[in-house]
KEMI-527370 format. One line per field, with one value per residue (C-alpha): x, y, z. Coordinates in steps of 0.1 Angstrom, whole numbers, always signed. Layout:
N
x (X; ...);
y (Y; ...);
z (Z; ...);
END
This chain:
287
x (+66; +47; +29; +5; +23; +34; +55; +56; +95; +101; +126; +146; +151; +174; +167; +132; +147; +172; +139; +114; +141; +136; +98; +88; +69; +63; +72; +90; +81; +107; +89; +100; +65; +42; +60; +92; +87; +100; +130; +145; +135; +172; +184; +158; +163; +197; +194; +170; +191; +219; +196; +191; +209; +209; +213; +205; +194; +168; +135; +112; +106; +123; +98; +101; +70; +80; +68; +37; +42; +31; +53; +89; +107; +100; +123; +154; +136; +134; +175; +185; +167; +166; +196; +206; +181; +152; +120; +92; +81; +51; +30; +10; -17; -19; -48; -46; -25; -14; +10; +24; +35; +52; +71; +81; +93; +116; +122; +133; +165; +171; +171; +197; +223; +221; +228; +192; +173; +145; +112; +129; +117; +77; +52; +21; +3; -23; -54; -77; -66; -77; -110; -100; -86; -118; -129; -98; -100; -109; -77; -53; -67; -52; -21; +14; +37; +54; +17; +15; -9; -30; -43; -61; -60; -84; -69; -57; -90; -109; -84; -93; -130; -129; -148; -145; -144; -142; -158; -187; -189; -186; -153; -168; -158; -187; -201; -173; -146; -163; -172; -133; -123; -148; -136; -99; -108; -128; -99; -75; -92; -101; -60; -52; -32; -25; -53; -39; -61; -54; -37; -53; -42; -50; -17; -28; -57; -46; -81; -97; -71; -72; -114; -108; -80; -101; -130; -105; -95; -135; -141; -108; -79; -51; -29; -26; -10; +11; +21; +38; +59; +36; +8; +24; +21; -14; -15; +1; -24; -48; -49; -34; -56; -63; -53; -88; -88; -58; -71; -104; -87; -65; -96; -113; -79; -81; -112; -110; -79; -88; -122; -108; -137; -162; -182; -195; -183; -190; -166; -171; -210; -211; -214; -183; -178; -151; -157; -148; -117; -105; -104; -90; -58; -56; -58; -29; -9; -10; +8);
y (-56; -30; -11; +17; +46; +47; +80; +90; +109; +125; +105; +131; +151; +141; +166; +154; +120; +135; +147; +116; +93; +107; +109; +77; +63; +27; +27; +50; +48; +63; +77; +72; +76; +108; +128; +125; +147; +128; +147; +137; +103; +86; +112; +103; +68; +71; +91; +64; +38; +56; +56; +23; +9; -25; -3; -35; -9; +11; +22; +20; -3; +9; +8; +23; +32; +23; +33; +18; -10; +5; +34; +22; +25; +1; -25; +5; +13; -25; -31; +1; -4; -44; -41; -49; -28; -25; -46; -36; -24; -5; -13; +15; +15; -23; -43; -69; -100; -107; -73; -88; -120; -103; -78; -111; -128; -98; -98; -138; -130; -95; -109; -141; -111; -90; -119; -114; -144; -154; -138; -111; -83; -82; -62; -38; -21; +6; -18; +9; +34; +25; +11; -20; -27; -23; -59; -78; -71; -111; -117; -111; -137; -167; -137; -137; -149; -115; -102; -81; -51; -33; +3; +23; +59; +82; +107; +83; +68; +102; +105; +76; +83; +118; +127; +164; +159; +131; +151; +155; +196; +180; +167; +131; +106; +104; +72; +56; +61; +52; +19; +19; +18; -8; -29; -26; -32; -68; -78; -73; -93; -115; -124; -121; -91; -55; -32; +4; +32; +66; +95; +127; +152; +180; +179; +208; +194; +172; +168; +155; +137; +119; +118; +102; +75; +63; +59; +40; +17; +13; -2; -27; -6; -15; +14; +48; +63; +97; +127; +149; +141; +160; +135; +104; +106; +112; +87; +58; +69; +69; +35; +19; -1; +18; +4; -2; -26; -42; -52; -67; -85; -101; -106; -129; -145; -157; -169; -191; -209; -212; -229; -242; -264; -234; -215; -188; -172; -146; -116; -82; -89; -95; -126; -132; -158; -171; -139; -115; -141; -137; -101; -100; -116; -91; -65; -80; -90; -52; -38);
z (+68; +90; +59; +79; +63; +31; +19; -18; -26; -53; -73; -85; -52; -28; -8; -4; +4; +35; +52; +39; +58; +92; +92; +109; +78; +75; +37; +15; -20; -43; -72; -107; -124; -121; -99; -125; -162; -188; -189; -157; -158; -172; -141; -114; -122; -114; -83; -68; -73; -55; -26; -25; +4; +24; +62; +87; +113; +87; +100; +67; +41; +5; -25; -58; -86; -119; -146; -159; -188; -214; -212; -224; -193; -168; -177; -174; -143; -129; -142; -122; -91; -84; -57; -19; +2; -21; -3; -28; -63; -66; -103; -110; -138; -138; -156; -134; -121; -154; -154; -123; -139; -166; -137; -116; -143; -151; -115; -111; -135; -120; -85; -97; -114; -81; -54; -41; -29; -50; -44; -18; -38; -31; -53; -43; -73; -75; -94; -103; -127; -158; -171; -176; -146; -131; -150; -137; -99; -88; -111; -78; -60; -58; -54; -72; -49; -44; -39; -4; -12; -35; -34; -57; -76; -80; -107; -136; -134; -141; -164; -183; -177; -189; -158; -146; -115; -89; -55; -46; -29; +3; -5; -7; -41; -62; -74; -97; -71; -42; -60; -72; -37; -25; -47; -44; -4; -17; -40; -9; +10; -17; -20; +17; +11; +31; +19; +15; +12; -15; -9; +11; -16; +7; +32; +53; +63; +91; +110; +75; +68; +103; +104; +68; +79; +111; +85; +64; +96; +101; +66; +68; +53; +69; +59; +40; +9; +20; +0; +19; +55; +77; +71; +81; +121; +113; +92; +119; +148; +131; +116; +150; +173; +204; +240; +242; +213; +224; +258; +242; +215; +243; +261; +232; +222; +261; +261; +232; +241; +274; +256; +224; +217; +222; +193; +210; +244; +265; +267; +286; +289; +251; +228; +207; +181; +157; +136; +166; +174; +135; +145; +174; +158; +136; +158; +176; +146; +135; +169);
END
């Protein structure tokens, strides 16, 4: 599962939906959670799940945000939504790998009443928006079984803060979220899962957004959080390898099978070592 762009809709606008479909994104994750007032969640719930298809030939990925546990409606939202073409549940506000025990356990009997085959429906979850989630980050590693990414929020963690603000004037994250993100980024990596960077809440800005994403790339995100369709070819170039990349990866793969035995080889006048050959198959494995 390609995950490089990953489109928030809506889930109580279909219109949003028609034009989210045709956008080229990786992932599209249909919203029941903040996007949704409490009002129109019994209606948005049933909207998504009329979306929901099993389409062989679809070209993205078919998430869904629940609504956080403590809220009330996540097992309504989990019942309606656990169906033929849904690959992914997105957790938000989770404290840690414990939350995702108590979702794939739901999930196990959901999957047996829809025809599903066990474990078919993965989980990502955003791991930093409340305090306490900030203590349980090493708790995803070993990963859940459905485990294949964690990103992180910047807004619900203020919230829980009761920080005024999150920027610094230049735009930047202050302190607690840059540390917010570092850490989501180690506890990734930590589980052997896809990485996936916040949203760019400012979708007119296309040349921040992109210096922001190849920043991203450079510290080991794999893939980016979108809000609105216009950012997600941003998004995808950004965070691909260049040809560049991909000829030098090839380059060190080479080498070291043509010299399995070998430690440290020579590639393109420079000294490369298992390190460089670990990421050289990533780089490859992400085309």
């Amino acid at each position: 599962m390609r995950l490089r762009s990953l489109l928030f809709v809506p889930g109580d606008s279909e219109r949003k939906f028609a034009r989210a479909r045709v956008c080229g994104a990786d992932a599209l994750i249909l919203d029941l959670e903040d996007s949704v007032a409490p009002p129109r969640k019994s209606a948005a719930r049933a909207l998504v799940a009329s979306l929901i298809d099993d389409t062989p030939d679809r070209a993205w990925s078919c998430f869904v945000r629940i609504n956080a546990l403590d809220t009330g409606f996540t097992l309504d939202d989990l019942a309606a939504v656990v169906k033929p073409g849904l690959d992914a549940i997105l957790v938000p506000k989770t404290n840690g790998a414990a939350d995702l025990e108590s979702i794939g356990a739901r999930l196990d009997a959901l999957e047996r009443s829809a025809g599903l085959r066990h474990g078919s429906v993965k989980l990502a979850c955003v791991a930093t928006e409340t305090a306490r989630a900030m203590f349980a980050l090493h708790s995803y590693a070993p990963p859940h079984a459905r485990l294949i990414a964690l990103t992180w929020g910047a807004e619900d963690l203020a919230a829980a803060l009761g920080a005024t603000d999150n920027k610094e004037p230049d735009g930047s994250w202050t302190f607690p979220y840059q540390l917010a993100r570092a850490q989501c980024l180690f506890a990734a990596a930590a589980a052997e899962v896809a990485a996936i960077d916040t949203v760019y809440t400012d979708f007119r800005d296309s040349r921040g957004l992109e210096d922001d994403c190849r920043r991203s790339r450079r510290d080991g995100f794999v893939g980016r959080l979108a809000i609105h369709p216009d950012q997600v070819a941003v998004i995808d170039r950004a965070y691909a390898p260049s040809q560049a990349e991909i000829e030098h990866a090839r380059k060190i793969v080479a080498a070291f099978e043509a010299d399995p035995g070998a430690g440290t080889l020579g590639v393109d006048g420079k000294m490369v070592d298992i390190p460089h050959l670990k990421a050289a198959r990533k780089t490859l494995a992400s085309i």
